[in-house]
C-alpha positions in Angstrom: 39.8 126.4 44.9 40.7 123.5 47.0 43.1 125.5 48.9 41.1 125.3 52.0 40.8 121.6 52.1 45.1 121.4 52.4 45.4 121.9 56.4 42.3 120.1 57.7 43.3 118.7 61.2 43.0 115.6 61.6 40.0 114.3 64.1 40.2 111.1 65.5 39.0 109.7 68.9 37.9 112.7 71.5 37.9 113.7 74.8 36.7 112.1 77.9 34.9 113.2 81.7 34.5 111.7 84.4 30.5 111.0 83.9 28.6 107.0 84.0 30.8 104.1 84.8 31.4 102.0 81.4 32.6 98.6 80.7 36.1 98.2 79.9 37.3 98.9 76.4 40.6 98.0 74.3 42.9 100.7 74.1 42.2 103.3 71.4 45.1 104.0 69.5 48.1 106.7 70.5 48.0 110.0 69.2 51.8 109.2 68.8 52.2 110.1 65.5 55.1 112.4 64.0 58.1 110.2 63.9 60.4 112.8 63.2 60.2 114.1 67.0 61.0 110.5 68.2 64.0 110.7 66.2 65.9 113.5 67.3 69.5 112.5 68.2 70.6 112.9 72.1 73.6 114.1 71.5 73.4 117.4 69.8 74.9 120.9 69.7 72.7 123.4 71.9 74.6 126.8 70.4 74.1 125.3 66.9 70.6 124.8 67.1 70.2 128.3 68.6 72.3 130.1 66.0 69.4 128.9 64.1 67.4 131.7 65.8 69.9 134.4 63.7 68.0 135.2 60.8 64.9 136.2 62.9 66.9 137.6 65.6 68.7 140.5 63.2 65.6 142.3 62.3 66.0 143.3 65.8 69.9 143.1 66.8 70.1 146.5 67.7 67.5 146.6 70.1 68.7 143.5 71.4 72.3 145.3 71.2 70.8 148.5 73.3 69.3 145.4 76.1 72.6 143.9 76.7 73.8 147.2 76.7 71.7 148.7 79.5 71.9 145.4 81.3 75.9 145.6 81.3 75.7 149.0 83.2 73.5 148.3 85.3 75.5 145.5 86.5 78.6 147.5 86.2 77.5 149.5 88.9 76.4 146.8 90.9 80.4 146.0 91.1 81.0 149.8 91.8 79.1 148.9 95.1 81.3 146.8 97.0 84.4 149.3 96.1 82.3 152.3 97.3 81.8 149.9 100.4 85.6 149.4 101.3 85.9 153.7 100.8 83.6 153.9 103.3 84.9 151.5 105.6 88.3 152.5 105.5 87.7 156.5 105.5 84.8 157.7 107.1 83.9 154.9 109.5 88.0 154.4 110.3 87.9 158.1 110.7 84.9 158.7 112.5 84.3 161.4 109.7 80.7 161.4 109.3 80.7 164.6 107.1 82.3 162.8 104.4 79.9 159.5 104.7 77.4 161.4 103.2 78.7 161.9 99.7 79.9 158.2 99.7 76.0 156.9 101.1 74.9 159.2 97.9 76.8 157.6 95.7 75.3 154.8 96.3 71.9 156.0 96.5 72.5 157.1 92.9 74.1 153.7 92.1 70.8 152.0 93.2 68.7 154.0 90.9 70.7 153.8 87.9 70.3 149.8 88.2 67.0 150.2 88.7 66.7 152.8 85.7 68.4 150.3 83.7 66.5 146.7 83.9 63.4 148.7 83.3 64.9 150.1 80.3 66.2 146.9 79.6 62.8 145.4 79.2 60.9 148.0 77.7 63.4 148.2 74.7 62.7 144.5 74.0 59.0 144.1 74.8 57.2 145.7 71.4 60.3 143.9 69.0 60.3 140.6 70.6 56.2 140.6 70.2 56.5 141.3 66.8 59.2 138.5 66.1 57.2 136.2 67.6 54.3 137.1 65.3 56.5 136.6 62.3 58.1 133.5 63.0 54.4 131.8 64.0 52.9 133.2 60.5 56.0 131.8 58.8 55.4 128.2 60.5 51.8 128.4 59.5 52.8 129.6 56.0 54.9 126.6 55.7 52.2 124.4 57.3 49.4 125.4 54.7 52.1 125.6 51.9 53.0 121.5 52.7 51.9 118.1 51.6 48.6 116.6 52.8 51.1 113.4 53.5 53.1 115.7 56.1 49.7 116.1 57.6 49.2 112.2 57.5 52.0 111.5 59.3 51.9 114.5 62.3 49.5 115.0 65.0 47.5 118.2 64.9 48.9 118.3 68.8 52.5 118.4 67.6 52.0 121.2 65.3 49.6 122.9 67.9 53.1 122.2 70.9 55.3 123.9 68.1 52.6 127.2 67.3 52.3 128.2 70.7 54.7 127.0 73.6 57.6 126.4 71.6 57.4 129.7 70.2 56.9 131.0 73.9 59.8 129.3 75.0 62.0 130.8 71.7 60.7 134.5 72.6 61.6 134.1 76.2 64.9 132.9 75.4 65.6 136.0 73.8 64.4 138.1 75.9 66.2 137.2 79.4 68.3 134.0 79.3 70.0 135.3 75.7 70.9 138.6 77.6 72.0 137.3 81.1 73.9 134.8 79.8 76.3 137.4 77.9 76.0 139.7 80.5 76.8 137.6 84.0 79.8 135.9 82.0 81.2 139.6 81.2 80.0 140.4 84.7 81.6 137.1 86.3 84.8 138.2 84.5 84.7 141.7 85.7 84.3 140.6 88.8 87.0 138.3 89.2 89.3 141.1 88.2 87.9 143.2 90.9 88.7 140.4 93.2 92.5 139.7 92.3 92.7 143.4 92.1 91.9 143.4 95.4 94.1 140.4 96.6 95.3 137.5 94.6 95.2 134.9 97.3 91.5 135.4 98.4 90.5 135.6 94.7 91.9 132.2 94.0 90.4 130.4 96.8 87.1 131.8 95.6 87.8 130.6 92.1 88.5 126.9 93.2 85.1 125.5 92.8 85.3 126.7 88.7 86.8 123.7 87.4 84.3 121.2 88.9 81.2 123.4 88.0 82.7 123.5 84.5 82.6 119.2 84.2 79.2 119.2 86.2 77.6 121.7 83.8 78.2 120.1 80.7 77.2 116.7 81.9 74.1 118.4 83.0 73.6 119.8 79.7 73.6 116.5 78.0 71.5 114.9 79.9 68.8 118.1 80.2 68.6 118.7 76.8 67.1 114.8 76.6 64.7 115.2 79.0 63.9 118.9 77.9 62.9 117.6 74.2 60.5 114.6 75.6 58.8 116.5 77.6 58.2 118.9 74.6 57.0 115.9 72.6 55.1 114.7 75.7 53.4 117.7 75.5 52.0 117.9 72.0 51.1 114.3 73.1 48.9 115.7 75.5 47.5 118.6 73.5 46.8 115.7 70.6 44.5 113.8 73.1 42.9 116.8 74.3 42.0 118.1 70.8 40.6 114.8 69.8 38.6 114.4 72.7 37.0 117.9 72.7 36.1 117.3 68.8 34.8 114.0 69.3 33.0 114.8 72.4 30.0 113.5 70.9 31.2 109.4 69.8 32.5 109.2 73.4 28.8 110.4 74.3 27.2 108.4 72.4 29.5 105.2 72.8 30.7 105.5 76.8 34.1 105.8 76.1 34.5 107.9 79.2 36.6 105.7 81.4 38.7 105.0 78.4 39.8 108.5 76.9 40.0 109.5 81.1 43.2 106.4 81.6 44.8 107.8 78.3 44.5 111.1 79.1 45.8 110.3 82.6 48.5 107.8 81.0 49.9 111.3 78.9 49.8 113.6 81.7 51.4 111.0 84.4 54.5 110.3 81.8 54.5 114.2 81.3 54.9 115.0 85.0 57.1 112.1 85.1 59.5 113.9 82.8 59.0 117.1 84.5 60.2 115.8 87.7 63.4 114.6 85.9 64.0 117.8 84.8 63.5 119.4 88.3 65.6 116.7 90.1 68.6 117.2 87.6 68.5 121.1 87.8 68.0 120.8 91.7 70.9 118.6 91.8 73.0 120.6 89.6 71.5 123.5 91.9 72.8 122.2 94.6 76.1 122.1 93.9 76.4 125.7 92.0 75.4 127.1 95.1 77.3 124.6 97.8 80.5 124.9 96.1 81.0 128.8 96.2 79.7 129.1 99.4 82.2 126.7 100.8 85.0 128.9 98.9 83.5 131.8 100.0 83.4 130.7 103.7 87.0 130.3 103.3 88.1 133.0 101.7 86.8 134.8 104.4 88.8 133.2 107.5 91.8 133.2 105.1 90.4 137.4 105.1 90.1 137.7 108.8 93.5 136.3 109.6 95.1 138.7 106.7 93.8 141.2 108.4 94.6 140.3 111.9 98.1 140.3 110.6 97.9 143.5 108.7 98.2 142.5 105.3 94.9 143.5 104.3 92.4 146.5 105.5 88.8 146.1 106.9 88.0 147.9 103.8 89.5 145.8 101.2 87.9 142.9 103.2 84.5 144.0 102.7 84.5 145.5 99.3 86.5 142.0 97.9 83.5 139.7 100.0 81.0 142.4 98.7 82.3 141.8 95.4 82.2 137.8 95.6 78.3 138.1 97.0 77.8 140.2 94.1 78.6 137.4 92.2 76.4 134.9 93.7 73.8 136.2 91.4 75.3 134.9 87.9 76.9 132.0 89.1 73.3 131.0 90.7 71.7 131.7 87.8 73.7 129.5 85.6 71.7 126.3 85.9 68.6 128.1 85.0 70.1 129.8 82.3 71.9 126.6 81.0 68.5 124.6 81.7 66.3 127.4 79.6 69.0 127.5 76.9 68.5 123.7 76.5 64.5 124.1 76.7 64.9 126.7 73.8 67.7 124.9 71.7 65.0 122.0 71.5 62.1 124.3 70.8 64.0 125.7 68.2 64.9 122.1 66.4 61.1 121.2 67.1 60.4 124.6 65.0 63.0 124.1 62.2 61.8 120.6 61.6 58.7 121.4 60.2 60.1 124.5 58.3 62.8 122.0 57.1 60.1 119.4 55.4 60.6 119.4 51.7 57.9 120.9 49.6 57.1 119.4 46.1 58.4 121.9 43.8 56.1 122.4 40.1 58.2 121.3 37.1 59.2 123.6 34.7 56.4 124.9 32.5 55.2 123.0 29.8 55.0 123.7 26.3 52.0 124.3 24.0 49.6 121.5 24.2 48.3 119.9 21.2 44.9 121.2 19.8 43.5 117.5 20.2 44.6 116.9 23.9 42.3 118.9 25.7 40.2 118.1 28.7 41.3 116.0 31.8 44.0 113.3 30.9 45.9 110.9 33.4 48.5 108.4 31.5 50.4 105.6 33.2 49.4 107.3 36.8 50.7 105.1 39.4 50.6 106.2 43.4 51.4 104.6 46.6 51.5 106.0 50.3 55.0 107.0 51.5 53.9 105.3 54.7 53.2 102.0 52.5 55.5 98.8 53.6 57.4 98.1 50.7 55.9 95.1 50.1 53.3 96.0 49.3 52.1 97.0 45.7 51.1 100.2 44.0 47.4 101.6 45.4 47.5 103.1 42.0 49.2 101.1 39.0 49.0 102.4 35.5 45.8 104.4 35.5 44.8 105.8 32.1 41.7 107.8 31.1 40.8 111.0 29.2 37.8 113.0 30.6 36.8 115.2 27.3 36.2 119.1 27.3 32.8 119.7 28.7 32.5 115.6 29.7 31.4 114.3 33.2 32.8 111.1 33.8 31.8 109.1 36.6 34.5 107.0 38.4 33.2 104.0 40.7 35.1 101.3 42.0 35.4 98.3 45.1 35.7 99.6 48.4 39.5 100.6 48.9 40.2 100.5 45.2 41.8 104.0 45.9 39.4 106.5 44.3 39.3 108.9 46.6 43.2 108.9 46.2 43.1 109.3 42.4 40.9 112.3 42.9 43.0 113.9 45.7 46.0 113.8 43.0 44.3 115.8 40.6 44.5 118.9 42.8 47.9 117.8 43.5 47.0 117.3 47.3 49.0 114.1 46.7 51.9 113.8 44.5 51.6 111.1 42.2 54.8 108.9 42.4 54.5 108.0 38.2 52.8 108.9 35.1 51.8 112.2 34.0 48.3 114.3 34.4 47.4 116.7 32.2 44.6 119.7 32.2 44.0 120.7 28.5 47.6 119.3 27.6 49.6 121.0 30.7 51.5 118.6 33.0 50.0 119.8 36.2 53.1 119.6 37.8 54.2 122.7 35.7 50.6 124.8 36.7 51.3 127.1 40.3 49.4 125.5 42.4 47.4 128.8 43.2 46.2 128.4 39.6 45.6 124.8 39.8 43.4 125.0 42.6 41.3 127.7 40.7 40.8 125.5 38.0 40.0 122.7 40.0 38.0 122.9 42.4 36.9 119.7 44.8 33.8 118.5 46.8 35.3 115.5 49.6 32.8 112.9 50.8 33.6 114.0 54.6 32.6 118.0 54.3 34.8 120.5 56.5 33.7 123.0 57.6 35.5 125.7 59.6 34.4 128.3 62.9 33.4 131.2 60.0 29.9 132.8 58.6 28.4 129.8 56.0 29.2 132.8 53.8 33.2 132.8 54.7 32.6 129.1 54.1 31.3 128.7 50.9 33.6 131.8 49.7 36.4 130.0 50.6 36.0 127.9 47.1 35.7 131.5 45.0 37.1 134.7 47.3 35.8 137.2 44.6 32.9 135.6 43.9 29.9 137.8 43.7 27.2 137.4 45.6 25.0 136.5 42.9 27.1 133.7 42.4 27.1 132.9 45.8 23.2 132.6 46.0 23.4 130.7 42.6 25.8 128.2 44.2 23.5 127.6 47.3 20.5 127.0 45.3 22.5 124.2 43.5 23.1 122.7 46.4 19.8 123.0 47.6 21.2 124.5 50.3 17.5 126.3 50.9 18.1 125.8 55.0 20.4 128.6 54.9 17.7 131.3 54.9 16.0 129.9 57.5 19.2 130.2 60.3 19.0 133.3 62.6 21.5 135.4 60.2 21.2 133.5 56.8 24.4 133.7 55.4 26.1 135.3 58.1 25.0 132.9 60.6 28.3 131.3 62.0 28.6 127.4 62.1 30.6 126.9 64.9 34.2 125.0 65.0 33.5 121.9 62.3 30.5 123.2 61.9 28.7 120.7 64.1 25.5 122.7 64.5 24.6 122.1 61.2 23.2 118.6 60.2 25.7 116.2 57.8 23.4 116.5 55.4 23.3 120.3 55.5 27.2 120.3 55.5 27.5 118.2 52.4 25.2 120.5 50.6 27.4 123.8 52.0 30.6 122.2 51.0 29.0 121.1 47.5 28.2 124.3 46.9 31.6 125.3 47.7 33.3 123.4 44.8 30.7 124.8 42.3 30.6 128.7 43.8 33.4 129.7 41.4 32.1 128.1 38.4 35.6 126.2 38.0 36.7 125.1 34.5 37.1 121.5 36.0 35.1 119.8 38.9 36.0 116.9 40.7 33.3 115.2 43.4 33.6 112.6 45.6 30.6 111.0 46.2 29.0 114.6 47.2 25.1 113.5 48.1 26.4 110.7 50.6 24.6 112.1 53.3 21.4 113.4 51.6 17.9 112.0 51.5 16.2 110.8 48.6 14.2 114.0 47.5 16.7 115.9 48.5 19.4 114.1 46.5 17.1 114.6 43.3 16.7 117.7 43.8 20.6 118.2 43.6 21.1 116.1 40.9 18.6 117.9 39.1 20.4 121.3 39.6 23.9 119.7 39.2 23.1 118.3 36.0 23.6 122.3 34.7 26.3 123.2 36.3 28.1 119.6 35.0 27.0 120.9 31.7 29.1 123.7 31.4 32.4 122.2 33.5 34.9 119.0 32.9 33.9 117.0 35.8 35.1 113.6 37.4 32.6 112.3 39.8 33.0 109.2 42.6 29.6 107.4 42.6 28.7 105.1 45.1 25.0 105.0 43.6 23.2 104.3 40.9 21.9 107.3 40.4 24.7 109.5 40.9 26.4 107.1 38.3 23.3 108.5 35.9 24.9 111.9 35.9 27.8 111.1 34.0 28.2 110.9 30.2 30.4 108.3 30.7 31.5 105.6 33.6 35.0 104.8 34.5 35.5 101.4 36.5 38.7 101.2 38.8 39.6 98.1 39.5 43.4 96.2 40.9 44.7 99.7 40.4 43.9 100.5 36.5 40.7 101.5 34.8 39.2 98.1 33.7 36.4 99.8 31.4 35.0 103.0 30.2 31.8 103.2 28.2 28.1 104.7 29.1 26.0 102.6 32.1 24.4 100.5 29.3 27.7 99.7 27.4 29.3 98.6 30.5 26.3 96.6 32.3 26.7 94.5 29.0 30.3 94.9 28.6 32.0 94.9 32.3 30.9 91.4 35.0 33.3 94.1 37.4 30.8 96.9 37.2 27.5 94.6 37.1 28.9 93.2 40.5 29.2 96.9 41.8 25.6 97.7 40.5 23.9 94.8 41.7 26.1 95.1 44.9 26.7 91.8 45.2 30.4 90.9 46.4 33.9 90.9 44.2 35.7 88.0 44.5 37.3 87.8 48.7 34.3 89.8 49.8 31.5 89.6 51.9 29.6 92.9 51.5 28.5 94.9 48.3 30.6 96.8 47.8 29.1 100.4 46.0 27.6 101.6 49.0 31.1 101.7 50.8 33.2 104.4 51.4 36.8 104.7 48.9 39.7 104.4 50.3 41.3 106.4 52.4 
């Protein structure tokens, strides 16, 4: 039930324009986050990162089969051309025999419109298949995004995953559909030719072959150095589409605040080392440009003197001249082409390893079922829980360190704590949204890490402190915590929630709430995502400080309607008030990472100097502030 809570993007700091001059401001911080792009080696294997491209590429191998196929002939007869050529030159046009030009001029005619014929075909066999794959291999990297960690999510920016769902998949699909094909068909076309030319006379051929062995050396130091620039300018852009994101989302705090001038430099800042990059990219392909096309003309220029004085002396025919240059013009095509086809090869080999590495993360397999739990061990349990951030130096001890405490069948415990004493992170484990790195948690006796999560999530279900709420109907929303709920229990669930408001927006339920929902209030979003977590009537509820942003009357109102549905659920809530703390049967204090005391408010106001502090709110020991009010940490 807390399924839809897993792939929240991350908002941070939001977008600028150009508006009001404002004061100058420190630097906010980088969206640069997702190490694992920074880390990709330089020196790398381009065909073994686009092998990886197989098992997606085979569903359609024999359409791509029939492409290459069709774009083989049609450049077949583009080498037929240049012989027809030399016929003509050495028959009709030696022979002034115009009656037999025709069938020749035909010919070629016909040649023409096979070609044609051919790259059209070429294209539309591809076009529906290569849509398709794309479609599959995005809903594959959003599978796997939904399916990991929230502490991936910690650690990427939404604009790297965003890069990865849309250009790099662009950039794959293109690949496959033209630089794939004309890379195996001008090298079978570049070697057909060359036969064609020593066919036609050895010596020519070889002078036109000279400039092979440099253009070999130059393209694979090219390729090196491309594939470099190629990957930071694909991690330059999801850079880019990071900052963008966050400013558009936060559009409001630079508002508010004046951050324009700020988020304007940092968006500049991006898009200046962006186009920096670019411009490397262009001067290394227009250098290598440069030479693929210098070089061959210079052996072209001389194979044609050496021509003109072969056939000054009779060695060779007009004919064979022209067909044999004919053929090498022919040619100019794929051995033009190769530095764009070697340059998009490298942009999709480092799309491709962009893709992988996010379908490559680890996932956090269940254990093995457990057995039968005993009769007695029923409810919520967490023994010897300890937890820590994999981002955490190592230094630095446990957030978590030993936590024990047994929630009883049909028992709300409330859970309060210091600010940062890591509440919010205990209740994020329950749902398994973190992995807790010791101990065991149990629901009714089952190690949770031996429940599917699908089923654990419908057994828990989860209110945050920060609501999300997605671009959907407040229906889709709410829904999203119990898909087959009916609509009974939908109403039921509002009107615990107190979520009274909804009837009065222009389509009541169906009214849609707009992307966060930021037309709603934060009070009014609190209530729809409370009512969320208690829509399916789950068998255990967990709430993290839920009535945060509620009023006074309206915040008794919902703890007058939640005290039923706590009733009839297993529920841990995070209080930050007194009176949420009332709703519980029993209180739970966190405190240096364990649970210092359990009891009822009065047993613990007598019992516990750590929880009088935190109801009094006067500062723990190293702090300035109370302390209950606060938010949990992180």
């Amino acid at each position: 039930m807390a399924e839809n809570q897993d792939s929240t993007l991350p908002q941070s700091t939001p977008r600028p324009k150009q508006e009001d001059p404002d004061p100058p401001a420190p630097d906010l911080p980088s969206p640069d986050r997702g190490a694992p792009d920074r880390d990709a080696p330089e020196h790398r294997s381009t065909v073994r990162s686009l092998l990886r491209l197989a098992p997606y590429a085979r569903a359609i191998r024999w359409r791509l089969a029939a492409s290459i196929g069709a774009a083989l002939v049609a450049s077949a007869s583009v080498l037929v051309v240049p012989l027809v050529l030399g016929r003509i030159v050495d028959g009709p046009i030696a022979r002034h025999d115009m009656a037999a030009l025709w069938p020749l001029a035909g010919l070629l005619l016909a040649l023409g419109l096979v070609e044609a014929a051919l790259f059209y075909s070429r294209r539309v066999i591809l076009a529906r298949p290569l849509s398709r794959l794309e479609t599959a291999m995005r809903g594959d990297l959003y599978a796997k995004l939904q399916r990991l960690p929230v502490s991936f999510h910690d650690r990427w920016s939404s604009g790297q995953l965003l890069s990865r769902a849309t250009s790099d998949m662009f950039t794959m699909r293109l690949f496959l559909a033209f630089p794939l094909v004309f890379l195996i068909v001008n090298s079978v076309m570049f070697l057909a030719g060359t036969a064609v030319m020593f066919t036609l006379d050895w010596r020519l051929a070889l002078i036109t072959l000279l400039p092979a062995a440099p253009l070999i050396v130059l393209t694979r130091h090219f390729e090196s150095g491309y594939s470099v620039a190629a990957r930071r300018a694909q991690d330059q852009t999801g850079d880019l589409a990071t900052v963008i994101e966050e400013s558009v989302l936060g559009i409001r705090i630079l508002k508010a605040f004046g951050r324009h001038r700020t988020m304007a430099e940092r968006f500049r800042g991006q898009t200046h080392e962006l186009r920096a990059t670019e411009l490397h990219k262009a001067g290394m392909l227009a250098n290598l440009w440069a030479v693929i096309v210098g070089l061959p003309e210079l052996a072209l220029g001389c194979a044609l003197a050496v021509g003109a004085y072969l056939v000054s002396q009779d060695e060779l025919t007009t004919g064979a001249l022209v067909a044999f240059l004919s053929t090498a013009l022919a040619l100019r095509w794929p051995v033009e082409s190769l530095g764009w086809l070697l340059a998009y090869a490298n942009e999709a080999s480092t799309a491709t390893d962009r893709f992988f590495e996010v379908l490559d993360e680890p996932e956090t397999a269940d254990a093995p079922a457990a057995g039968a739990a005993p009769a007695e061990d029923t409810g919520l349990r967490l023994t010897g829980v300890r937890f820590r951030y994999p981002d955490a130096p190592d230094d630095t001890p446990d957030l978590l360190r030993g936590v024990d405490l047994h929630i009883r069948p049909g028992e709300t415990m409330a859970l309060v704590g210091a600010t940062g004493s890591g509440k919010t992170t205990l209740t994020a484990l329950l749902p398994r949204l973190y992995e807790a790195t010791g101990g065991v948690i149990t629901l009714d006796g089952k190690d949770i890490r031996g429940i599917p999560r699908a089923r654990l999530r419908e057994l828990v279900s989860v209110a945050f402190e920060e609501p999300t709420l997605f671009s959907a109907s407040v229906g889709e929303n709410v829904l999203m915590g119990a898909p087959e709920a009916s609509p009974e229990q939908l109403r039921r669930a509002l009107e615990t929630a107190q979520a009274g408001f909804v009837e009065r927006l222009p389509a009541g339920v169906g009214t849609q709430v707009g992307e966060q929902g930021l037309s709603l209030s934060g009070g009014q979003r609190q209530r729809l995502a409370l009512a969320r977590a208690v829509v399916g009537d789950p068998a255990f509820l967990v709430l993290d400080d839920p009535l945060s942003a509620l009023d006074v009357h309206t915040e008794a109102l919902v703890e007058q309607a939640l005290r039923e549905v706590l009733a009839a659920t297993t529920a841990l809530v995070v209080a930050h008030r007194p009176s949420t703390v009332l709703l519980a049967d029993r209180v739970a204090v966190l405190d240096d990472g364990r649970i210092a005391a359990v009891g009822t408010h009065q047993e613990l106001l007598e019992s516990s100097a750590v929880y009088r502090r935190l109801m009094s709110g006067e500062p723990t020991p190293g702090e300035s502030a109370p302390t209950l009010e606060g938010s949990s940490a992180r």
